[in-house]
N, C-alpha and C positions, 0 to 999 in steps of 0.2 A: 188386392183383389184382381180376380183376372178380367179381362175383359170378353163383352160378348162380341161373336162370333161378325163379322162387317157383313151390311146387306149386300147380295147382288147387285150390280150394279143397273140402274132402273130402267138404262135404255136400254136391256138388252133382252131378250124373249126369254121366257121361263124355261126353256130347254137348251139354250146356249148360256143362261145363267146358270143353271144347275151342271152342263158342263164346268163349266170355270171353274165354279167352287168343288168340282172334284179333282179336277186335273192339280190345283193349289191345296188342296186339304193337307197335303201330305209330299212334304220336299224332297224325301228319298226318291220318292217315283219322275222327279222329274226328267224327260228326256233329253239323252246326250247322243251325239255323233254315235251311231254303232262303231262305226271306222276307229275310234279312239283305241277301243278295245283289241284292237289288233298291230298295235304299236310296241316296239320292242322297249325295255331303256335302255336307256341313250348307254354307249361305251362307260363314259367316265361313273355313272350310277352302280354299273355293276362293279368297276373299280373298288368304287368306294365301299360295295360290300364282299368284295372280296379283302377288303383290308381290317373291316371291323373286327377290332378286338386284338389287334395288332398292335406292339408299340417298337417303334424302330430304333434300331442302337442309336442310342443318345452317344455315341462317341462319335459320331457322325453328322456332318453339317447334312439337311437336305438337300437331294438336286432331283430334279422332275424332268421324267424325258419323254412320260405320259401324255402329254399336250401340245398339240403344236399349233402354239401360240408367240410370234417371232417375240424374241427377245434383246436383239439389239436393238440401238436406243433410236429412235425417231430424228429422221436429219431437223436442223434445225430452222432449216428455209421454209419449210412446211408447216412447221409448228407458229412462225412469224407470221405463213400466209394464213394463216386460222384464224389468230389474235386479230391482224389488221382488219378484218372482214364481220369483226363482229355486230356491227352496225347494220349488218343483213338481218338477225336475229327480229326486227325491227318489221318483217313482209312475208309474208304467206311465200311458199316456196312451189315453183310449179313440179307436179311430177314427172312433165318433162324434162326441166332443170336447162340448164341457163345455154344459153348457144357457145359463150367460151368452152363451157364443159364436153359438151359433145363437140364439139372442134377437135379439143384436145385431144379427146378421145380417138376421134378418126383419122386424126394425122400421126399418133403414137402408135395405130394399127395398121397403117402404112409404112410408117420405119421400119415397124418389127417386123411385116412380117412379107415387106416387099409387094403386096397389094394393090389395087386399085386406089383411088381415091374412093371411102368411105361417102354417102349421104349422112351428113350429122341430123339431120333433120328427120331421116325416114328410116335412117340403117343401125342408128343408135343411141340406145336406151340409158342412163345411167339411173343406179341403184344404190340401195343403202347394204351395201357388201354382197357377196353373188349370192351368201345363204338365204337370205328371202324370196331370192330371183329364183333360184333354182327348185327350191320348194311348188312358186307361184305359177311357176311355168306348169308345171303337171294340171292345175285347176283351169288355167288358159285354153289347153289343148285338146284332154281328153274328154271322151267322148263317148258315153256308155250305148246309145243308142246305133252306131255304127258297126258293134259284136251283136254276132247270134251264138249262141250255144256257149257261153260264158262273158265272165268281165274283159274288159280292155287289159291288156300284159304292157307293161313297162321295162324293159330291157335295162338292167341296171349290170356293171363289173361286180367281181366277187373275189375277195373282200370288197370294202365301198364306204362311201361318206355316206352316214345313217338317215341325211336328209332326204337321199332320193327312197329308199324305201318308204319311210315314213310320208314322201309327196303323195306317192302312187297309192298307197293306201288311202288317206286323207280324201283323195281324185276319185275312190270309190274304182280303181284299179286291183291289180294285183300283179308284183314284181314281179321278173323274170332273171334269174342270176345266171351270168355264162361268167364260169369259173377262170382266175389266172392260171396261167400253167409255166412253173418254172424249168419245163423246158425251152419252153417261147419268149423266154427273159419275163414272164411275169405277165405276159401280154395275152391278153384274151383272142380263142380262134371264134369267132363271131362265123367262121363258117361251118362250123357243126351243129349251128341252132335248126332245128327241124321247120321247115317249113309253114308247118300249123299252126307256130308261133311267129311268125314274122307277120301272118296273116290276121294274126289278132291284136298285135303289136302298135301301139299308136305312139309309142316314147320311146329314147333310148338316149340314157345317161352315159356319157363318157367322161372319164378324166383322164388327162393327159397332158404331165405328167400324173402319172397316178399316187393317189392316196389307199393304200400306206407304200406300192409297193415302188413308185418313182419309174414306172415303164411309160415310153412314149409309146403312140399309134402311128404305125407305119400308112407310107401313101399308099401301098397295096389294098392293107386293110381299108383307109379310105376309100377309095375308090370301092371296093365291094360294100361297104357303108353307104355312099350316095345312092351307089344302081337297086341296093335293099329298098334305100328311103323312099327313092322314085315309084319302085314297084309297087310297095304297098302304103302308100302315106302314111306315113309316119314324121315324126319329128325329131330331131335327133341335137340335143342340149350337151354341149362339150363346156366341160369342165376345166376351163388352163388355169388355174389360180395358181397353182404352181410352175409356170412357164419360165420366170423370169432364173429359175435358182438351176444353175446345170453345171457340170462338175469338169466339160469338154470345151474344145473350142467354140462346138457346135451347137447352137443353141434350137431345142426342142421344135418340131415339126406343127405349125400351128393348123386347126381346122380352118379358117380363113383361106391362110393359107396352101392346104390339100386342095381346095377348092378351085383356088384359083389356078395351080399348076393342073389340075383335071378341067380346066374350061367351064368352071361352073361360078365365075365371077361376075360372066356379064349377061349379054342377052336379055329378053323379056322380063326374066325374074331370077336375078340373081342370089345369089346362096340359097339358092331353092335348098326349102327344108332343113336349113341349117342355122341355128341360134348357139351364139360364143358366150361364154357368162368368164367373165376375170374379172382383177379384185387387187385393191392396193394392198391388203394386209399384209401379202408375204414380199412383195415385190421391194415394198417402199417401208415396212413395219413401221404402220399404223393400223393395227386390226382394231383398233378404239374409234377410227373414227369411222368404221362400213361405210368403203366407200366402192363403188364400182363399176361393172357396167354388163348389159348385153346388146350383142351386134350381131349383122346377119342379114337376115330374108325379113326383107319388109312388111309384108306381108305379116307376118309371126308376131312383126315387133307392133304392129298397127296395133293389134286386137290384146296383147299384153300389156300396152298403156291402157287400153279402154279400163282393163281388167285393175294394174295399180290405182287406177283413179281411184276406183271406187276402196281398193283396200288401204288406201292411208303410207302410200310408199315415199311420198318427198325426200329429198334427202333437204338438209338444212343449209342455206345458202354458206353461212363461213366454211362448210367442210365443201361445197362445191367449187369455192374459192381456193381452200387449199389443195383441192382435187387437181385441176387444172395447174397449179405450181406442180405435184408432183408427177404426173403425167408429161409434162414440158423438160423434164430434168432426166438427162440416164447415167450422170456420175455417180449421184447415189446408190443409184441400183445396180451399178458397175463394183465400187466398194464393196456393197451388200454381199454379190455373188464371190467375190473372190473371200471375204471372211467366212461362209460357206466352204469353199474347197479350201482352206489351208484346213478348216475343221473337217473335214470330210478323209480328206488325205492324212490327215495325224490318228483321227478316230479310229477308221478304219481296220487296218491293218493290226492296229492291237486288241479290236476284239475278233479278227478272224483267227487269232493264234488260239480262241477258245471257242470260236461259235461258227457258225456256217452263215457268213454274212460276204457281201459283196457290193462294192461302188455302185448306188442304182445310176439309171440314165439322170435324172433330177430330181430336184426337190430336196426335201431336207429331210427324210426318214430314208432309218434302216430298217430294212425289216430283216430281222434275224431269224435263221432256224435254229433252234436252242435243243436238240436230241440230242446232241453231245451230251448236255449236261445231266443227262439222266432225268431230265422232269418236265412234266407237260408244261403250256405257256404259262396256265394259270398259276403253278404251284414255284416253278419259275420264277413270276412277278412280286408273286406274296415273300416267297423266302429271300428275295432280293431287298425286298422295302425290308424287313424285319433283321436281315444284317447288318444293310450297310448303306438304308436308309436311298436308297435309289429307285426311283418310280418308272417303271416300263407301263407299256399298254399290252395284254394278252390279245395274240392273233387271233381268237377264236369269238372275242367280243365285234371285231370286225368285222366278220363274216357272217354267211349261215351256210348251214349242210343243205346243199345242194348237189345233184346228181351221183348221191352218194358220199362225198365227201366236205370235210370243211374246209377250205383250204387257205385260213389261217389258224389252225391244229399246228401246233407246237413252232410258231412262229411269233415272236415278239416284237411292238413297235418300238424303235426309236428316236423322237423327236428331236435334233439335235438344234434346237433354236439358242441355247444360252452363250455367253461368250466363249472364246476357245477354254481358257483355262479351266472353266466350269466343265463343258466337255471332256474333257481330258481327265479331269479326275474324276468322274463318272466311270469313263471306261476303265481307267486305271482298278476300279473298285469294283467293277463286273469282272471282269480278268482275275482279278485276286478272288472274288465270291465260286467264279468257275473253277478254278486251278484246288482253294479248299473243297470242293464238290470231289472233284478229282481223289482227291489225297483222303478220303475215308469211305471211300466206296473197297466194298470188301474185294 
């Protein structure tokens, strides 16, 4: 038998009880984030239905180049420093995280990138991997009351890591995409943005190297970046998670860095307006254990602890422990990058004999233009997995059509994270997939 309907609850006045029991009569109606609704899915989602209904040649082992999730194996000093440490498990962890960890941290960002000494205490933050920081930061900062005549604009690259749109929105925002352009090697003119948007602008996501396309930011463009920032306060969240992987002598221009060579390290308030978010996943391949951090303008980072407190950001003391081991070590990460370019230099070149691709500055994605092959990215990715069993990412999942165009339109990611030999016969099997394309076109 069913039951009868629960009284109002007695303390409450008959018109705030009769609310209640209407707003709960009925679950459908209950309300959610408006902002939800204007979230994209995520890249690998549409993947996955771009693939339904697919079945790929069983003659073929899989290899996935879809993700870039590192796939060399984890040094083992690290994994030692995690186990030893598990007796932390044991105490509440602060969100500030432990004084060895931010040491480590500020004196790693001193080797790298020739620096100042770092405040560990004031200048940097560690994180549970920069994707929740870089999300968190947008709730931190923006500011809907400070726009008239529309929302707050978020300056995000285009194509882009799907997190910062999805920030900006969530922030009750609304992104702003300035397009790559491969005649700039990939690299955004951040000076064509019209004015009227810099002035409503209170964020600006950078990566560098960039995702998917591996272009670093020149100091020019910095330097027109800080005197933007200065002009109209704004924020500006740089994204180096991919810093450590570069294919040159020369290793990637950091924002810290720009800063310091532009005279904005010291003074009253140092890295004015400027917050670094990095990350051991790709560096040290551990993306299991999010580990990370942001550094920068004090100021930024004061009111973004205030703000983790409250969301539950701790990282867990044994990975703070092993954080600190891997941060302290750069043989590894010296290893790391050179298995990178031996894959990089072999890959390469055999699939440029079929596709319009190029050594980026860093990082570990190709992004290819696939018009050769007679087929857009998507139909590209699909007839790819269904021959020969090899998973790309479509450029156009990356993107959005902004100022007219998409500008990841018939360009494909490639993740080269798996061992060389894995790599190699991926390409091997792209190369053969394009060359039969070739040989039955009428």
């Amino acid at each position: 038998m069913g039951q009868a309907p629960a009284a109002p609850v007695p303390l409450l006045s008959a018109a705030t009880a009769a609310a209640y029991n209407s707003r709960t009569a009925n679950v459908s109606t209950t309300a959610v984030n408006p902002h939800l609704a204007l979230l994209h899915p995520y890249p690998f989602e549409k993947l996955r239905q771009l693939f339904a209904g697919v079945t790929p040649n069983s003659a073929y082992s899989p290899i996935s180049l879809g993700i870039g999730e590192p796939k060399h194996p984890t040094p083992a000093f690290i994994q030692r420093a995690l186990t030893h440490s598990l007796q932390g498990l044991a105490s509440y962890p602060s969100t500030l995280g432990t004084e060895p960890l931010r040491a480590a941290i500020a004196h790693w960002l001193q080797r790298r990138y020739g620096v100042p000494p770092l405040d560990p205490a004031t200048q940097v933050l560690p994180v549970n991997g920069s994707r929740e920081a870089l999300f968190g930061i947008a709730h931190c900062v923006i500011d809907a009351t400070r726009v008239e005549g529309g929302k707050p604009l978020v300056i995000s690259p285009n194509p882009f890591y799907q997190i910062y749109e999805g920030a900006a929105y969530l922030a009750g925002a609304e992104p702003y995409f300035v397009n790559s352009e491969p005649a700039r090697n990939f690299a955004c003119d951040y000076a064509s943005v019209p004015a009227a948007v810099w002035e409503r602008t209170q964020l600006l996501y950078l990566c560098s190297p960039g995702n998917p396309t591996g272009a670093t930011v020149s100091l020019e463009d910095w330097k027109l970046l800080f005197a933007l920032a200065d002009r109209h306060q704004f924020i500006i969240a740089a994204d180096e998670c991919y810093s450590e992987i570069y294919h040159t002598s020369e290793a990637p221009l950091g924002a810290l860095e720009a800063a310091h060579k532009l005279g904005r390290a010291g003074g009253d308030h140092p890295y004015r307006n400027l917050v670094v978010f990095s990350s051991l996943s790709k560096r040290s391949n551990v993306p299991g254990m999010r580990s990370g951090f942001v550094a920068g303008d004090a100021e930024v980072l004061k009111k973004f602890l205030l703000y983790r407190t409250y969301s539950g950001g701790a990282m867990a003391p044994p990975i703070q422990a092993a954080s600190v081991a891997a941060w302290g070590d750069e043989e590894h990460v010296l290893e790391n990058r050179n298995k990178y370019r031996e894959k990089f230099h072999l890959v390469t070149p055999l699939l440029r004999s079929v596709l319009d691709v190029e050594l980026p500055d860093a990082g570990f994605y190709l992004w290819a233009d696939v018009r050769r092959s007679g087929l857009s990215d998507t139909e590209f990715a699909r007839r790819l997995y269904a021959d020969y069993n090899v998973t790309v990412l479509p450029g156009s999942y990356l993107a959005r059509t902004a100022h007219g165009v998409n500008p990841g339109q018939d360009r494909v990611r490639m993740a080269l994270v798996a061992e060389i030999d894995e790599g190699l016969e991926a390409a091997q099997r792209i190369v053969q997939f394009c060359t039969t394309l070739r040989a039955v076109k009428p």
